[in-house]
Backbone as a printed PyTorch tensor [residue, N CA C, xyz], in Angstrom:
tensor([[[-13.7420,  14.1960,   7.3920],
         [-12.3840,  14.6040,   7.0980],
         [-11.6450,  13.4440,   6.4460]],

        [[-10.9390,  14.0660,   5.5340],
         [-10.3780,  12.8530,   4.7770],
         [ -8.5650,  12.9380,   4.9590]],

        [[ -8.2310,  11.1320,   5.1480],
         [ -6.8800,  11.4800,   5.4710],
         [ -6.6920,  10.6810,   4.8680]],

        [[ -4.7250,  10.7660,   4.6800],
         [ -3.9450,   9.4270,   3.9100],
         [ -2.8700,   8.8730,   4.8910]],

        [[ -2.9060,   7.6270,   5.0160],
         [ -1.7960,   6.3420,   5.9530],
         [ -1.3260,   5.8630,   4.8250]],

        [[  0.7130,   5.9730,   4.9180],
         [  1.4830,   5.2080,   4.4100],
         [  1.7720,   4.1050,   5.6480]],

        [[  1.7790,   2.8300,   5.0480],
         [  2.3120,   1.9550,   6.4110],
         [  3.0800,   0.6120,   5.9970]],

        [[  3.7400,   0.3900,   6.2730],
         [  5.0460,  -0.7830,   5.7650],
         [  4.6670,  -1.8190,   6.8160]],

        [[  4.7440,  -3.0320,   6.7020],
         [  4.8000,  -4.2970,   7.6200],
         [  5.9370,  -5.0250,   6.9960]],

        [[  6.4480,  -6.5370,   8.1270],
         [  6.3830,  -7.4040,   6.9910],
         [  5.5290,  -8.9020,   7.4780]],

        [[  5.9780,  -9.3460,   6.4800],
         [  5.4480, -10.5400,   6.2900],
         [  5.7560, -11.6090,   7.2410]],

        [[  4.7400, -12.0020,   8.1560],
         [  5.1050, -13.5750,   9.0100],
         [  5.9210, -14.1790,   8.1540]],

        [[  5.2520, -14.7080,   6.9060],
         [  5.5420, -15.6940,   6.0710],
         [  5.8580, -15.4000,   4.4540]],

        [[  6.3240, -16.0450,   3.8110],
         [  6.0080, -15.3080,   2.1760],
         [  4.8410, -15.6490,   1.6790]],

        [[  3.4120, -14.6830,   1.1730],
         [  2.5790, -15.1080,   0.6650],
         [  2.7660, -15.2080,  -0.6970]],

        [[  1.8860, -16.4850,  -0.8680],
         [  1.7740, -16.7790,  -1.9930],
         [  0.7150, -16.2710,  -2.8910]],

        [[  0.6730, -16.3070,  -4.0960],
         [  0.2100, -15.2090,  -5.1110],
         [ -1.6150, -15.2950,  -4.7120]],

        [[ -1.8580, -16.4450,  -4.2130],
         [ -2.9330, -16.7080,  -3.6300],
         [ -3.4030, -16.4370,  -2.6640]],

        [[ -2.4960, -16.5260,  -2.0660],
         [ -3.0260, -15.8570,  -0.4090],
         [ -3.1260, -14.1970,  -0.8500]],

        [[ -2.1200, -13.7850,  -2.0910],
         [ -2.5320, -12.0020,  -1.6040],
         [ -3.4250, -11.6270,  -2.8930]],

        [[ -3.9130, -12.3130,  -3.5970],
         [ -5.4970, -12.7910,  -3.9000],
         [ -6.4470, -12.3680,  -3.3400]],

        [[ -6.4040, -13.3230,  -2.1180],
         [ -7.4340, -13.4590,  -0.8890],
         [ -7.3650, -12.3170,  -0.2730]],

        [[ -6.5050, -11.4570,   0.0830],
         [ -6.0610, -10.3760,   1.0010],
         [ -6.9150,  -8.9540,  -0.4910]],

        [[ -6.2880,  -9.4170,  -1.4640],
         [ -6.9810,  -8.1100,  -2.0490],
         [ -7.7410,  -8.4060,  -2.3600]],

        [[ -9.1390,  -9.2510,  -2.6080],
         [-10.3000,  -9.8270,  -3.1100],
         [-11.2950,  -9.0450,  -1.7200]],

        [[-10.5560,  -9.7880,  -0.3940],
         [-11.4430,  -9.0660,   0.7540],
         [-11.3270,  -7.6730,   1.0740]],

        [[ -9.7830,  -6.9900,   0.9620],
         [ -9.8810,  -5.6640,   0.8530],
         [-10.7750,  -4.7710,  -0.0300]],

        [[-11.0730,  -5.5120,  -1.0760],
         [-11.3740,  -4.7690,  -1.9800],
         [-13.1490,  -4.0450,  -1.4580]],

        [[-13.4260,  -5.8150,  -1.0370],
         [-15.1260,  -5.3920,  -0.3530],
         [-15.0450,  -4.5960,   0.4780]],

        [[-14.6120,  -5.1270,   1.6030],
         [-14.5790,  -4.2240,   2.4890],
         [-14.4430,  -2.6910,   2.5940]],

        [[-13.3210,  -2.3180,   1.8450],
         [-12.6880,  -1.1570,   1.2680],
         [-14.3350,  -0.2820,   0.4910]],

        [[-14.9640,  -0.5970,  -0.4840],
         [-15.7890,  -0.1900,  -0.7900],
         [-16.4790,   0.1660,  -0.0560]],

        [[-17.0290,  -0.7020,   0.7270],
         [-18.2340,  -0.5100,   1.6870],
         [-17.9410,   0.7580,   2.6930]],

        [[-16.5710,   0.6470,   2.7680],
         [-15.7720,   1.3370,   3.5010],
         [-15.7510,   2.8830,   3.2990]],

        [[-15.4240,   2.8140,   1.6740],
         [-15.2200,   4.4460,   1.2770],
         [-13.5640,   4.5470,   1.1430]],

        [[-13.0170,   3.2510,   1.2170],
         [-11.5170,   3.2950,   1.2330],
         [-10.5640,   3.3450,   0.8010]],

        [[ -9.9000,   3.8640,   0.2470],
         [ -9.1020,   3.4510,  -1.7210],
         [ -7.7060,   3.2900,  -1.0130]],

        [[ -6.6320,   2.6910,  -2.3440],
         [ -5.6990,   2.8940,  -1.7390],
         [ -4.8480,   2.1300,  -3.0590]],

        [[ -3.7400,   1.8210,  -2.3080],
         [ -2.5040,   0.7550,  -3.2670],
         [ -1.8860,   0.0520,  -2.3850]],

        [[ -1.6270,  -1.3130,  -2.4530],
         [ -0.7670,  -1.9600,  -2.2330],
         [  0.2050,  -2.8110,  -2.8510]],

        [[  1.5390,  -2.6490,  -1.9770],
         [  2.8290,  -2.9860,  -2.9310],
         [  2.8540,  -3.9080,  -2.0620]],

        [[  4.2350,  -5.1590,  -2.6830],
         [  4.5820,  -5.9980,  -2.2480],
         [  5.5820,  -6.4250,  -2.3760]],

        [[  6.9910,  -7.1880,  -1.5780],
         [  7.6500,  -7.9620,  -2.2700],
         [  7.8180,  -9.1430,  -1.4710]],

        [[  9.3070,  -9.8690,  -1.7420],
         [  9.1270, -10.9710,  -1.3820],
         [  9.0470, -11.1780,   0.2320]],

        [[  9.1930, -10.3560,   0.8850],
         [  8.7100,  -9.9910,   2.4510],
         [  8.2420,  -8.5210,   3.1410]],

        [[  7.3930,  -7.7610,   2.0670],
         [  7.4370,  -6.6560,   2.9330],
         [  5.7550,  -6.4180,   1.9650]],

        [[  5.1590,  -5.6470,   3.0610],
         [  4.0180,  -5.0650,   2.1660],
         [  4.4540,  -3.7400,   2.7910]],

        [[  3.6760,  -2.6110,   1.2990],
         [  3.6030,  -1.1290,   1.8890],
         [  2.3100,  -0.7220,   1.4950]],

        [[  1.6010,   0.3660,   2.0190],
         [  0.4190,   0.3510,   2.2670],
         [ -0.0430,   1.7560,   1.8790]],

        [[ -1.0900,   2.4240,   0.9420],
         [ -1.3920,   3.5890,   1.5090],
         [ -2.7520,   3.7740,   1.1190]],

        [[ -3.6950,   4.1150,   2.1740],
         [ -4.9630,   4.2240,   1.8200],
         [ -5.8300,   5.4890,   2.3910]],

        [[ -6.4060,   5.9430,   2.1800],
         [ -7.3490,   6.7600,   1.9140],
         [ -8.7390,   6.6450,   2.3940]],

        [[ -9.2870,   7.7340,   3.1230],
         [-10.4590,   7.7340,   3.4020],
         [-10.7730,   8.5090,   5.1160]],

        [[-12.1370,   8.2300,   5.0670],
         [-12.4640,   8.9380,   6.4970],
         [-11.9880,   8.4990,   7.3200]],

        [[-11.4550,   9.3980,   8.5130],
         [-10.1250,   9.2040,   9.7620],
         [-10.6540,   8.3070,  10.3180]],

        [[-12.2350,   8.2700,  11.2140],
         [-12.0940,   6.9680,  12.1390],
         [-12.2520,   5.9010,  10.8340]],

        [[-12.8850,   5.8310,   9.2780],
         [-12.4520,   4.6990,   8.9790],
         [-11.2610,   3.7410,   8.5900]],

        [[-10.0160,   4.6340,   8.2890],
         [ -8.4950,   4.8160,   8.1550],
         [ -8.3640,   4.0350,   9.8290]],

        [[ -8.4510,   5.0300,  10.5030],
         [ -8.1920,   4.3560,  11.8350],
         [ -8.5550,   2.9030,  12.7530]],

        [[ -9.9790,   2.6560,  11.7180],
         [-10.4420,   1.2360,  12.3720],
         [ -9.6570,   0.1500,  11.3350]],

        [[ -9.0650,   0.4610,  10.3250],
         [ -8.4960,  -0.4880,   9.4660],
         [ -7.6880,  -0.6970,   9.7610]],

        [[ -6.4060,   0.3820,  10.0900],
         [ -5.3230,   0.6730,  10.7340],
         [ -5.3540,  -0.5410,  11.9190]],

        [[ -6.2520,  -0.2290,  13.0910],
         [ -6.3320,  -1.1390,  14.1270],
         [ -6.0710,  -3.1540,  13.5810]],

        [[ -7.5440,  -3.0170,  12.4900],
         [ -7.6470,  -4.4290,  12.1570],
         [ -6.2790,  -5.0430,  11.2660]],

        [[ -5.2970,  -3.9720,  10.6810],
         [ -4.3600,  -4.7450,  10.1510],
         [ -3.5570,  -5.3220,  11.0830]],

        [[ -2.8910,  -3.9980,  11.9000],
         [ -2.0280,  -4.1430,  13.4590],
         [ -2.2720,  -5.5030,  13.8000]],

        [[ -3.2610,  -6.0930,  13.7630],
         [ -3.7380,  -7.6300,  14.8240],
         [ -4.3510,  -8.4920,  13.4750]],

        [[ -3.6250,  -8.4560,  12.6710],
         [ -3.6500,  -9.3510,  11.5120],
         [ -2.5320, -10.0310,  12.0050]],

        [[ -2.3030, -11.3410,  11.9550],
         [ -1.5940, -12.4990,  12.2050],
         [ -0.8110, -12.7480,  10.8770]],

        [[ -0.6480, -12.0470,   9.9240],
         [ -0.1430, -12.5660,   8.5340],
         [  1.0540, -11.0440,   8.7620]],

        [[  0.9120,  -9.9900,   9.3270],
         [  2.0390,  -9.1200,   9.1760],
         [  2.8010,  -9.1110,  10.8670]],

        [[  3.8830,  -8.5570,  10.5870],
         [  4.6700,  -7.9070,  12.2220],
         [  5.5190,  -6.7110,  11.4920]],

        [[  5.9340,  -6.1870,  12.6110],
         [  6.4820,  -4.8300,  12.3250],
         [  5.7440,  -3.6250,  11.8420]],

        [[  4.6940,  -3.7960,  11.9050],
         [  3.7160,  -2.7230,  11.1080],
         [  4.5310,  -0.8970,  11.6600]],

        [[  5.2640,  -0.3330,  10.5640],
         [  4.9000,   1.0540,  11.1280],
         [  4.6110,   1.7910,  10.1150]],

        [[  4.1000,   2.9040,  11.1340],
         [  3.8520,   4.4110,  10.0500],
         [  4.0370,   4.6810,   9.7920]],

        [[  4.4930,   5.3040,   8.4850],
         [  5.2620,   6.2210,   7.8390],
         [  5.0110,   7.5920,   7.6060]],

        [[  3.5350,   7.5310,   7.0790],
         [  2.9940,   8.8990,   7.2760],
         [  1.6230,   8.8290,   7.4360]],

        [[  1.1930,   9.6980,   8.0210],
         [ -0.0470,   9.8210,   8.3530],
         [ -0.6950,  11.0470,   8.3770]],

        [[ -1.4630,  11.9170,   7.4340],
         [ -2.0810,  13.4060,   6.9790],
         [ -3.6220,  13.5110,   6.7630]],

        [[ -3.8070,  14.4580,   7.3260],
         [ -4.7980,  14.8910,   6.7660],
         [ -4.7940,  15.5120,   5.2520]],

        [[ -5.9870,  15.2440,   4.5040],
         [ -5.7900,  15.6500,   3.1690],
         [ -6.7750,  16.1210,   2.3970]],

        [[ -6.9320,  17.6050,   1.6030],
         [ -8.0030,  17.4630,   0.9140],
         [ -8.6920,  17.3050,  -0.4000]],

        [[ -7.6780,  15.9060,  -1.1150],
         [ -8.2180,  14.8970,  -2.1540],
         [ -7.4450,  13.9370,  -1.8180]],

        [[ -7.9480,  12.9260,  -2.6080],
         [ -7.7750,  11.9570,  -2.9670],
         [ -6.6590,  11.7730,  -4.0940]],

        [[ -5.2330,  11.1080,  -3.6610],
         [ -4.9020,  10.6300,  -4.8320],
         [ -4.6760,   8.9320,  -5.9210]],

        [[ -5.6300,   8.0010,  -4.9800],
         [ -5.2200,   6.6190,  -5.1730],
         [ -6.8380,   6.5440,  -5.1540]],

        [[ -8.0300,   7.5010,  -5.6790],
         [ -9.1550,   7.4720,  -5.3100],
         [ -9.5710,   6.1550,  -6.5350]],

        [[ -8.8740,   6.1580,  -7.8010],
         [ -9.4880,   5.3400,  -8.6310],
         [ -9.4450,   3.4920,  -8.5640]],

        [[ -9.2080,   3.4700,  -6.7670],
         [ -8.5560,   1.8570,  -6.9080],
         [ -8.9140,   1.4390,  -5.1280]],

        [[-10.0110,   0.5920,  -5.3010],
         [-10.3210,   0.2740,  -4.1370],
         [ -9.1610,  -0.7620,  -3.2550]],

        [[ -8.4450,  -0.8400,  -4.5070],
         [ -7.2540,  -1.3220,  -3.6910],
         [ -6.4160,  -2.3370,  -5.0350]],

        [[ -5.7100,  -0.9900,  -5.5640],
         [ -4.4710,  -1.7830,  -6.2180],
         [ -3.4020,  -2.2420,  -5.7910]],

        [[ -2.7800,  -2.9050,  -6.7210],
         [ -1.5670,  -3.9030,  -6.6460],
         [ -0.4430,  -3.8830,  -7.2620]],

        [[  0.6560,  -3.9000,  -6.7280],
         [  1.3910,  -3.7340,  -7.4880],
         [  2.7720,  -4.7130,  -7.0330]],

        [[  3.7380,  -5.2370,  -7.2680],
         [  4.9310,  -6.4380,  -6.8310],
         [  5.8180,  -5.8140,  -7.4120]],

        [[  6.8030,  -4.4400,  -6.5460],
         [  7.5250,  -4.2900,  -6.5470],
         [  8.5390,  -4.9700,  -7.0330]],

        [[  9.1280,  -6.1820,  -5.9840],
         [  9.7270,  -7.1040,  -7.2730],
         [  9.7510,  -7.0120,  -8.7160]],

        [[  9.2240,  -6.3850,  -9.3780],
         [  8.7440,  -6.8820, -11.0040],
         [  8.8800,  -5.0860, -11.3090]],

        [[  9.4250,  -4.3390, -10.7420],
         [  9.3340,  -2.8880, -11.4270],
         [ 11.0940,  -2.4800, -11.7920]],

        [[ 10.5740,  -1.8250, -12.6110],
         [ 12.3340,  -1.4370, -13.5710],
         [ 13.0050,  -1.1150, -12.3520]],

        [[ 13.8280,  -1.7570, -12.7540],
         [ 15.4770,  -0.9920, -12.0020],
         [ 15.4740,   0.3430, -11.6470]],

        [[ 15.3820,   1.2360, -12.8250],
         [ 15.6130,   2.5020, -12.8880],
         [ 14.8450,   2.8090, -12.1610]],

        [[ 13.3730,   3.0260, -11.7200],
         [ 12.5820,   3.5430, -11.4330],
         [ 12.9050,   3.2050,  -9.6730]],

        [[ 13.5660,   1.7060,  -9.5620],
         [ 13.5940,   1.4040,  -8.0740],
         [ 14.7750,   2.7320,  -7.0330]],

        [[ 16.3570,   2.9040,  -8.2530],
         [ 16.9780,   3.3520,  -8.2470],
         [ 17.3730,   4.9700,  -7.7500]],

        [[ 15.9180,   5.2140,  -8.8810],
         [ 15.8290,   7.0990,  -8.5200],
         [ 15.0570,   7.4520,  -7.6030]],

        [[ 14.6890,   6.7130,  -6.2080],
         [ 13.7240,   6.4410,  -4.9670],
         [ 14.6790,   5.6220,  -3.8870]],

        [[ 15.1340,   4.7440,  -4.3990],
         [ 16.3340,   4.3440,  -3.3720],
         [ 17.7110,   3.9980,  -3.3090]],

        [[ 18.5720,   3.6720,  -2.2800],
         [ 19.9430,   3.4770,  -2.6040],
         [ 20.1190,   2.3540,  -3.3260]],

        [[ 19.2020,   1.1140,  -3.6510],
         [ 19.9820,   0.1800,  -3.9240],
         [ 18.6520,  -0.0060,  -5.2680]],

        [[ 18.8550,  -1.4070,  -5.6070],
         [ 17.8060,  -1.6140,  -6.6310],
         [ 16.6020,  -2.5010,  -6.2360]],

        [[ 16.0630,  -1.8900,  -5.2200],
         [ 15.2160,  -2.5810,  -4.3630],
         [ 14.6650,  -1.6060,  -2.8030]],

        [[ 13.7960,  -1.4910,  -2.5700],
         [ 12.8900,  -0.8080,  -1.8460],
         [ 12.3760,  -1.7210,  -0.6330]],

        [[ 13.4700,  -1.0970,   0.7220],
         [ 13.1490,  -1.2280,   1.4480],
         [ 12.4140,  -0.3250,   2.2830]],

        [[ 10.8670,  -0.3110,   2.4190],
         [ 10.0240,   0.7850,   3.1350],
         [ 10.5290,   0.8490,   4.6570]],

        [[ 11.5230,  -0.0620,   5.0260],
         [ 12.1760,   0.7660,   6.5320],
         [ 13.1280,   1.5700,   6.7540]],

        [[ 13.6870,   2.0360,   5.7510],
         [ 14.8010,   2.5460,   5.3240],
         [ 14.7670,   3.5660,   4.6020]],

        [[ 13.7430,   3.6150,   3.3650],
         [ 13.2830,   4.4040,   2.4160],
         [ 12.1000,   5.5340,   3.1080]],

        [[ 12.9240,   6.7240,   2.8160],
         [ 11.9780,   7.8840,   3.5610],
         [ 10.3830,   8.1790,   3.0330]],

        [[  9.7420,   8.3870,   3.8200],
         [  8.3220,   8.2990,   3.6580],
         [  7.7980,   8.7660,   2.4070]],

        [[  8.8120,  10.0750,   1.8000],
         [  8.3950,  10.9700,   0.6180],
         [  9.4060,  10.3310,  -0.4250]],

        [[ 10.2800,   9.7250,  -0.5030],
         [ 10.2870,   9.1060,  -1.3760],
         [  9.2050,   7.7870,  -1.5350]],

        [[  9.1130,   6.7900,  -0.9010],
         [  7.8270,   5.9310,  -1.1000],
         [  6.6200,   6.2560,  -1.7700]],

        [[  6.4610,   7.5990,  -0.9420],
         [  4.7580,   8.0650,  -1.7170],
         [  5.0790,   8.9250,  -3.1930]],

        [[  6.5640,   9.0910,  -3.6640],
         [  7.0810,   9.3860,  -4.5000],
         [  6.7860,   8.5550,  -5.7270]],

        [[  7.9160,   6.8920,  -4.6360],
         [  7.1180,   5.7400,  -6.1330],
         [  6.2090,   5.2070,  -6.2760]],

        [[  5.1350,   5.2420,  -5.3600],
         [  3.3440,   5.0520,  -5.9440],
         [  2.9400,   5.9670,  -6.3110]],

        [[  3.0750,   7.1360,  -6.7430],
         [  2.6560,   8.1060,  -7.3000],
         [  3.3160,   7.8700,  -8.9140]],

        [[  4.9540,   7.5630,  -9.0960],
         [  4.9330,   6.7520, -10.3100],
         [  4.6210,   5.7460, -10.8340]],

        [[  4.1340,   5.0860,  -9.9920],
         [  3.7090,   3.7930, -10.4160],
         [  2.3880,   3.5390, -10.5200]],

        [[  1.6930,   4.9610, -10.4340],
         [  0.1520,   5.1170, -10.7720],
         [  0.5130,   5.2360, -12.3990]],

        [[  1.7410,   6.3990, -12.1890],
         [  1.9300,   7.1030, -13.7490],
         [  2.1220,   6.5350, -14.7490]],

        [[  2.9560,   5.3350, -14.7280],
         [  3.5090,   4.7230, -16.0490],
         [  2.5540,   3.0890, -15.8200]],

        [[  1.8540,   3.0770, -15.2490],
         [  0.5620,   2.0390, -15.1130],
         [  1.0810,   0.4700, -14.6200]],

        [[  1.8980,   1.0150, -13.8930],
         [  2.6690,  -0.3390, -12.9520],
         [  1.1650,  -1.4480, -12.7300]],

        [[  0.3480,  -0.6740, -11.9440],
         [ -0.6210,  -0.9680, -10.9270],
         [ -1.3070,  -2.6360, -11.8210]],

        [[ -1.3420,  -3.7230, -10.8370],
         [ -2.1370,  -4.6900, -11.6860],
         [ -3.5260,  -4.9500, -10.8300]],

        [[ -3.9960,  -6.3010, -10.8050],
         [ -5.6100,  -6.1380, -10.2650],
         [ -6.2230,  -5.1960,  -9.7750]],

        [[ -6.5480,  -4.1500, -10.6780],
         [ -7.2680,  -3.0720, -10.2930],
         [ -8.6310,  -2.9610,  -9.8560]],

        [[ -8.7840,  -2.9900,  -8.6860],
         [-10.7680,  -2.9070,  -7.9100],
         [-10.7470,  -1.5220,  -8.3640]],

        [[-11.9260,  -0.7620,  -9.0730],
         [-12.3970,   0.4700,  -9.1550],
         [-12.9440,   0.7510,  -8.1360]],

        [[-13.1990,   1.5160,  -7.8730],
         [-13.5690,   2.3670,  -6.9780],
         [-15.5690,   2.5650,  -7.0680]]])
């Protein structure tokens, strides 16, 4: 059975472009091996999350982020069963919010900036779904 997890944290610390490098370099393996796709956003303290794949493997990732020492606050936003894939072409893209048009931040939230604790779940999966569209997405792992 295949499901999709939206999930927002933030950041202990601010990573640096290197450290989330490292974070998507190992996601990316793992993720494969996994069967796992997904996107991740970022800004200067928040990651948002949504990935894809079989429930207990969604669920054992889920676990291993929770007790990652680099996020706090981790919550759910949404969590479905589903039957496709829509982030199937990206074992784990990227994308730095920070760096996306105004407009686009605007018609998704109140201000010009995206806060995933605040910002309702369907709008979020609203703007990664545009930001597949107009090719926001950067270090792209294929799938």
């Amino acid at each position: 059975m295949l499901v999709r997890c939206l999930y927002a944290s933030r950041m202990v610390t601010p990573a640096a472009p290197s450290a989330l490098d490292e974070i998507l370099e190992q996601s990316r393996k793992n993720n494969q091996e996994r069967g796992i796709t997904g996107l991740l956003c970022h800004t200067h303290d928040s990651f948002v999350q949504v990935v894809e794949g079989g429930r207990d493997q969604i669920s054992a990732l889920l676990r291993t982020i929770y007790s990652d020492e680099r996020h706090k606050d981790m919550t759910i936003l949404s969590f479905e069963e589903i039957t496709e894939r829509r982030f199937g072409n990206w074992t784990m893209g990227r994308v730095n919010v920070d760096s996306v048009n105004i407009a686009v931040l605007l018609k998704y939230s109140e201000k010009a900036a995206i806060d995933p604790f605040t910002c309702s779940s369907r709008a979020m999966m609203s703007l990664l779904l545009e930001l597949i569209a107009t090719g926001s997405i950067v270090n792209r792992g294929s799938a």
